[in-house]
C-alpha positions in Angstrom: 103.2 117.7 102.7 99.6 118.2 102.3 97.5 116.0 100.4 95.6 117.0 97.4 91.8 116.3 97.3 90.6 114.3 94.7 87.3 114.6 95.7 87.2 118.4 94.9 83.5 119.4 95.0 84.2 123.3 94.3 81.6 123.7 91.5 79.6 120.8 92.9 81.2 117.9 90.7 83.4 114.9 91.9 85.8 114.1 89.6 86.4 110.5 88.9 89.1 108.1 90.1 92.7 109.0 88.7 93.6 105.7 86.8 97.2 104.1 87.2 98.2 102.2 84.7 101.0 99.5 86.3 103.5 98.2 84.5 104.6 94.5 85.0 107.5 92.6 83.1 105.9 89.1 83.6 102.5 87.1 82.9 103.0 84.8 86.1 102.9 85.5 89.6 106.1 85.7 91.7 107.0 87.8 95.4 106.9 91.5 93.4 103.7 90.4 91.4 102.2 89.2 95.1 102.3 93.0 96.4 101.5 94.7 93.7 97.9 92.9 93.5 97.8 92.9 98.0 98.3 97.1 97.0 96.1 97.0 94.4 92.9 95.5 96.5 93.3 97.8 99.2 93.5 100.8 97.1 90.7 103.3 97.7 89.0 102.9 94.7 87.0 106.0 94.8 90.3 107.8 94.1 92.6 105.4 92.0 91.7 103.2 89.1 94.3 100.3 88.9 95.5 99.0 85.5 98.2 96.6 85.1 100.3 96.2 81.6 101.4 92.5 81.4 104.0 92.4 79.0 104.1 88.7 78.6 101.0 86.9 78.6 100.0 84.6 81.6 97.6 83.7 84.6 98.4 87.5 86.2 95.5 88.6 83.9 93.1 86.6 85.6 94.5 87.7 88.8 94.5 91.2 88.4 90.8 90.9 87.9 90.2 89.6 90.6 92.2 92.0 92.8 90.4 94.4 91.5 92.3 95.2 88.7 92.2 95.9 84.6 94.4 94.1 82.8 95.9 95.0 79.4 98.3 92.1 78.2 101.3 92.3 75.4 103.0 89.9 73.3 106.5 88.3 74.6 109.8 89.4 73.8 113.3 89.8 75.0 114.5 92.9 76.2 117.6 92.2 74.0 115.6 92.6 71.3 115.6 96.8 71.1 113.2 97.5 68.3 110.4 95.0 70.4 110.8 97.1 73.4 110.5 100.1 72.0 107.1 98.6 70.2 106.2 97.4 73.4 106.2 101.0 74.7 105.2 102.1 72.0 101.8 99.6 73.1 101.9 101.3 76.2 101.5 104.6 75.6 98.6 103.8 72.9 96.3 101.8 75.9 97.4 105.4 78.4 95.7 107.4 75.2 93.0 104.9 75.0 92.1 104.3 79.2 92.8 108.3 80.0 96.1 106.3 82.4 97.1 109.6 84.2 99.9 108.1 85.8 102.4 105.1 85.4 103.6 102.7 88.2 106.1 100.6 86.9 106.6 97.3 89.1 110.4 96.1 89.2 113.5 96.7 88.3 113.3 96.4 84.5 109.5 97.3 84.6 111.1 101.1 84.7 112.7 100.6 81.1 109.0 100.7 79.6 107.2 102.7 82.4 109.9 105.2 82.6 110.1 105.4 78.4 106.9 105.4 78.3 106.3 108.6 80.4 109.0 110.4 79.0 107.3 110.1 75.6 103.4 110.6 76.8 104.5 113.3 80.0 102.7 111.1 81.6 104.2 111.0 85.6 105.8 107.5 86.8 106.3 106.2 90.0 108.5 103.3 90.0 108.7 100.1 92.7 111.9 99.1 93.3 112.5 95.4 94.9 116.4 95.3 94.8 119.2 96.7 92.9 120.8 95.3 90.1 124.1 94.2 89.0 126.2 97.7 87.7 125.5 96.4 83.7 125.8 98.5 81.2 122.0 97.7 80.7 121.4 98.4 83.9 123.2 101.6 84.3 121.0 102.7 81.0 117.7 101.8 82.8 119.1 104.1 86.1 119.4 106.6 83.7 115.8 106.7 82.3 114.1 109.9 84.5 111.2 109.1 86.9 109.1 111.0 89.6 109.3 109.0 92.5 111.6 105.7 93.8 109.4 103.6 96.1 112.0 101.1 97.9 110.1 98.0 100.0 113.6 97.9 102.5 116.3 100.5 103.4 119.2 98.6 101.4 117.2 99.6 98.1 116.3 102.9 99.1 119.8 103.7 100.3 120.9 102.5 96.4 118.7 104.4 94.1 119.3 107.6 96.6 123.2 107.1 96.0 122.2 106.8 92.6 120.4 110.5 92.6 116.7 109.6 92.3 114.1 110.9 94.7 113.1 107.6 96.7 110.8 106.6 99.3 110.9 103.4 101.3 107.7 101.8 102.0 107.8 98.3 103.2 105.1 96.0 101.5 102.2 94.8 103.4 99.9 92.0 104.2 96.1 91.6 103.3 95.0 89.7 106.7 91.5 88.9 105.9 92.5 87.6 102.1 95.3 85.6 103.6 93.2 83.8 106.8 90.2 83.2 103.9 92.6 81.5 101.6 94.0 79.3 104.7 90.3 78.7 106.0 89.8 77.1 102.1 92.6 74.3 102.7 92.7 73.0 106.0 95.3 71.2 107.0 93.8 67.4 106.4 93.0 68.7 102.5 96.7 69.1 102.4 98.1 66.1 104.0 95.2 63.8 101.6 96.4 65.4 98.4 100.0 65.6 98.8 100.6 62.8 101.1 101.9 63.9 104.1 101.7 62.2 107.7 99.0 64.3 109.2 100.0 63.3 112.5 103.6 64.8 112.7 104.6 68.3 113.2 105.1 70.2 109.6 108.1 72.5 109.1 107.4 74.3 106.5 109.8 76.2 103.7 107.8 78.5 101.3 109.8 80.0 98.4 110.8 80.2 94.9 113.2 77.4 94.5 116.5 79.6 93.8 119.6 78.6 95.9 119.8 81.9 97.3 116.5 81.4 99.4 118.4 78.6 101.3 116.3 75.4 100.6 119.5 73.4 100.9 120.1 74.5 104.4 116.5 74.0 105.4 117.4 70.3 104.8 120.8 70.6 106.3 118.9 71.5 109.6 116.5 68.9 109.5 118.9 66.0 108.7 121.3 67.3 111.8 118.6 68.6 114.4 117.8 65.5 116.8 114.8 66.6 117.3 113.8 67.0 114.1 113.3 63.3 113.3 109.7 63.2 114.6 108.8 66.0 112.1 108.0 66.1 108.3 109.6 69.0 106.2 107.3 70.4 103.3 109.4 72.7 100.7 106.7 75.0 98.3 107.6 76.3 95.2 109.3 75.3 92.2 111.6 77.3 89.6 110.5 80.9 88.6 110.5 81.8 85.0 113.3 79.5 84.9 115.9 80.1 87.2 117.6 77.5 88.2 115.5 74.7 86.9 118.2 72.1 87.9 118.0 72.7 91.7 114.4 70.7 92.6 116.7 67.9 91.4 120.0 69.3 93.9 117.5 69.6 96.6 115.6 66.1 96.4 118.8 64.3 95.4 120.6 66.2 98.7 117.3 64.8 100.8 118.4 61.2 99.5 122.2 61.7 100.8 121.3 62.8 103.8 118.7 60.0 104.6 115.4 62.2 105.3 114.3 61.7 101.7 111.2 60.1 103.7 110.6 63.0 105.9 110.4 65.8 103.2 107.8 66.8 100.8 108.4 68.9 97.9 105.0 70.0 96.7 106.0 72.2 93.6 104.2 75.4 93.3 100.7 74.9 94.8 97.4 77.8 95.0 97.5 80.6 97.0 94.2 78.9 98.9 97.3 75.7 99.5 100.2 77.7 100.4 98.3 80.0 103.1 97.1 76.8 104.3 100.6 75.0 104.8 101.4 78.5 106.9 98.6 78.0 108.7 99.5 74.6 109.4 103.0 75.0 110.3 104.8 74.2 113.7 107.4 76.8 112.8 108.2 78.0 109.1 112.0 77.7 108.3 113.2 80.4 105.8 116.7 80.5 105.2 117.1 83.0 102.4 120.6 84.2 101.9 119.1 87.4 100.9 115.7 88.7 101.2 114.8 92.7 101.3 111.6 91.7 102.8 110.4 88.1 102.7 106.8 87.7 102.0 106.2 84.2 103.5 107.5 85.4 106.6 105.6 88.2 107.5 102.2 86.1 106.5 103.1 83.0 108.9 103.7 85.4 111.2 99.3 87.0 110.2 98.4 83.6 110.6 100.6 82.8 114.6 102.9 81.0 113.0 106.6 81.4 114.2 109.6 81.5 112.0 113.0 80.3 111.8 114.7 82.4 109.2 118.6 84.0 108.8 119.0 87.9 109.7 118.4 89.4 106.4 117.5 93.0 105.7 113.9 92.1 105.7 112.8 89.2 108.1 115.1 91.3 110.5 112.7 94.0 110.4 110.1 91.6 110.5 111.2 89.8 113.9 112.2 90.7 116.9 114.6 88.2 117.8 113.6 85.7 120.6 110.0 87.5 120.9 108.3 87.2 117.6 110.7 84.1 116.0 114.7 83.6 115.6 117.0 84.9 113.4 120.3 82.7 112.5 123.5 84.7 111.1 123.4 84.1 107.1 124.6 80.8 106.3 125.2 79.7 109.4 123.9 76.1 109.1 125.1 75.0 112.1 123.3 77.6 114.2 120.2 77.4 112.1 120.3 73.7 113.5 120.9 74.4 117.0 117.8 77.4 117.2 115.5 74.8 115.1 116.7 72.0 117.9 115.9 74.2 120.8 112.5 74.9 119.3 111.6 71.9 118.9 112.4 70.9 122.8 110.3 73.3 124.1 106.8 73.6 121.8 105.1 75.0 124.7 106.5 78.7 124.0 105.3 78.5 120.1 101.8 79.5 120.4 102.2 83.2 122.3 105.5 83.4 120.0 103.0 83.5 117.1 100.9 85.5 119.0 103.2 88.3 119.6 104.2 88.0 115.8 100.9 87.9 114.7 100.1 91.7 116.8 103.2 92.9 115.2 103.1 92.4 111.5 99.1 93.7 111.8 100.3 97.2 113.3 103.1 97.4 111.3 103.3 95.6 107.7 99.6 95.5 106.8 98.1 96.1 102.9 96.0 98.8 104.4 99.2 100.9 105.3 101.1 99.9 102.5 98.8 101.4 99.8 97.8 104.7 102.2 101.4 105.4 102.1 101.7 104.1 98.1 98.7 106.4 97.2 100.3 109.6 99.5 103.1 109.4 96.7 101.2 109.0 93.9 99.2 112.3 95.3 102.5 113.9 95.6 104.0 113.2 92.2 100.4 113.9 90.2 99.3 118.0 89.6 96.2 119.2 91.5 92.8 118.6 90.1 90.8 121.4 89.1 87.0 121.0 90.2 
């Protein structure tokens, strides 16, 4: 399909950037958040205007800023609470009047119960990012049925769901910004690291970088290292802590696990740490271990990978499109501890193949998963779903 040109000179005028106004159900910063600000900087901003909607307060203001961004920020509610919601849209579509927002991106799942509402009442056109799908809730099945222009799906589990479910949908796997992501690393080296949070500097790290939710397989990181012989001579550093939340009581499963198994010496948890810290602890990775039972794409994988960093991770939809198995890292079958332990053993006997594994990684998540061709292809849809431009 041909793409419309937003730079129309006809009668001698440009016209000015189309501005998107994104929708975003949380004030913090988690995986979706992560890729919506990566698309937002490489946006060409001499067509598209990004705004985001926060609609709980928090630090993504500042962030968004900095991306690039404009950030517009709502009180908290719950979504249980129906007459808040519909004030919250109703919040929306005053900033759309306000900002001249010609088009809504609504970011997540339940992002598309305000972005999508909020169309329908201002005609405004929505595109919606979808990260998974849901749990068949009777609130859920409500939000499915709320009309929008355009699915964008980040794996082909997703996009094979909303397209059962009827909608248009496009899959576009997220991407990487490689020169934000090396910067960040350059800005804690690896001795920073090992001063502040106390880890032997003179080991090999192992490195787990995730939300701590038992589904991203924290527990069997450990598992691994408490079995794999070779691991002893290595230090395991686990990033992240609970997300709006979730979970809250599994730091204390996970740390308590580490004292049962006797390696409570040889692991680190850090809680959640800057973006400047965790790029560094890629960076300074042996191998990063990412066990997530489920993962449509896996963010910390593909940027170890940017930074040459191979990665031990189970064959989930996403890190399976990530790696190429053997060439670029290794992918365990999901849950299989004991396997996870015998591929992390075998790397560790022969460190000599890890630096042109990370190498060949490295090549491939640049061609192929980059920020650049995530947001060509996010603003080819946003074309396609907005009406031509008149000069």
């Amino acid at each position: 399909m041909a793409k419309v040109d937003f730079c129309h000179q006809s009668r001698g005028l440009v016209n000015k950037p189309i501005k998107v106004g994104w929708i975003s159900c949380v004030g913090e910063k988690g995986g979706a958040e992560s890729l919506m600000l990566e698309c937002i900087r490489a946006l060409d901003r001499t067509a598209f205007e990004a705004h985001v909607i926060q609609l709980r307060p928090g630090p993504l203001a500042a962030l968004t800023r900095e991306a690039g961004g404009v950030p517009h920020v709502l009180g908290q509610h719950r979504v249980r609470e129906l007459h808040k919601v519909w004030a919250a849209v109703g919040a929306i579509c005053r900033i759309a009047r306000q900002e001249g927002l010609q088009l809504f991106h609504s970011n997540g799942f339940r992002a598309h119960l305000y972005g999508g509402l909020a169309a329908w009442r201002t005609k405004i056109p929505e595109v919606w990012t979808t990260f998974t799908f849901e749990a068949p809730t009777l609130g859920n099945q409500a939000i499915l049925k709320i009309p929008t222009r355009k699915v964008l799906a980040i794996c082909p589990r997703t996009a094979d769901f909303f397209q059962a479910a009827g909608l248009t949908t496009t899959m576009i796997w997220p991407g990487v910004n490689v020169a934000d992501l090396e910067a960040r690393a350059a800005r804690a080296p690896r001795q920073l690291l090992a001063d502040k949070y106390r880890i032997p500097a003179g080991r090999p790290w192992l490195v787990s970088g995730a939300r701590l939710q038992r589904y991203k397989g924290q527990l069997d990181f450990l598992e691994a290292l408490a079995a794999s012989p070779r691991a002893a001579g290595t230090h395991g550093v686990i990033i992240g802590g609970s997300l709006f939340g979730a979970e809250s009581d599994y730091a204390r499963e996970l740390k308590a696990r580490a004292h049962t198994l006797g390696i409570a010496d040889r692991v680190t948890f850090t809680g959640f740490v800057s973006d400047d810290e965790l790029a560094g602890f890629l960076a300074a990775a042996l191998v990063v271990v990412h066990p997530a039972y489920h993962e449509d794409f896996g963010l910390t994988v593909a940027e170890a990978q940017v930074l040459g960093i191979p990665v031990l991770t189970y064959a989930e939809v996403g890190p399976a499109a990530i790696i190429r198995r053997s060439e670029t890292g290794w992918l365990a079958p999901i849950g299989d501890v004991g396997r996870l332990t015998m591929l992390l053993d075998d790397i560790l006997a022969h460190p000599e193949r890890l630096p042109s594994v990370g190498a060949r990684g490295r090549r491939r998540v640049m061609a192929e998963f980059g920020a650049e061709e995530h947001a060509r292809l996010t603003m080819e849809e946003y074309r396609r779903v907005l009406p031509p431009r008149s000069g």
